[in-house]
N, C-alpha and C positions, 0 to 999 in steps of 0.2 A: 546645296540649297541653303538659302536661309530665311529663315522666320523671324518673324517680329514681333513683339507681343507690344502692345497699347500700353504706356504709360501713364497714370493719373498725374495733374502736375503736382502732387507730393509727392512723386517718385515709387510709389506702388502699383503693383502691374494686374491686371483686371484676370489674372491664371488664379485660379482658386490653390491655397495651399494645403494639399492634400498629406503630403508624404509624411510632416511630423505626426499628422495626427495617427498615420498608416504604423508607423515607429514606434507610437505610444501604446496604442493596441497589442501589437504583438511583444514589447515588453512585459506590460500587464498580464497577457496570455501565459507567456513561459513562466512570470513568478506565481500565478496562479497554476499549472503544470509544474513547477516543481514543486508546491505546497502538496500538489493532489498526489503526488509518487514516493516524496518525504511518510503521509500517511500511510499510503499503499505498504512501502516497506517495514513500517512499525505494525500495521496487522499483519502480514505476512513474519514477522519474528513473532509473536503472539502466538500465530500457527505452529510456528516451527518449533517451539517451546511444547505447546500441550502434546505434537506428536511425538515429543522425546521423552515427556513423561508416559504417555500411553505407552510407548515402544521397550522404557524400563521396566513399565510394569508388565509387559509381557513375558518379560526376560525371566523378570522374577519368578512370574506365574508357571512359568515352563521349566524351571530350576527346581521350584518346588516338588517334591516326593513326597507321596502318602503310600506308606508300607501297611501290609493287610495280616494279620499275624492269627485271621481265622475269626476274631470277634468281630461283633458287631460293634462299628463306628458311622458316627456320622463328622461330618467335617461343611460349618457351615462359615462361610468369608463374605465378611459384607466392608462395605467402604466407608467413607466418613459420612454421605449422606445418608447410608443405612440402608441401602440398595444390595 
């Protein structure tokens, strides 16, 4: 089969041109998509980071020994906020 599309006589044809602007969009899309996953991954190491601090400091805390030699002791740990 064949189809014909109408000609203007400047040589442009009356079909709307749809597909660049279809092109441009999902350009746009993906570099906005990889912006938004670029950030994703820099919170996600941010994460990854405080859980390896908390996961040292457990290590620590579980390494730690408090020997009882019969007196009375108190033992008080606070952090940098003073918590």
């Amino acid at each position: 089969m064949r189809t014909s599309i109408a000609k203007k006589s400047n040589g442009s044809s009356n079909e709307p041109k749809t597909e660049a602007k279809k092109h441009e969009t999902a350009t746009e899309n993906a570099v906005l998509s990889l912006e938004k996953r670029i950030q994703k991954v820099e919170e996600l190491s941010i994460v990854i980071d405080k859980w390896r601090k908390s996961n040292d400091a457990k290590k620590n805390l579980t390494g730690f020994k408090l020997g009882a030699d019969g007196l009375s002791s108190t033992v008080i740990i606070r952090d940098v906020a003073g918590q």
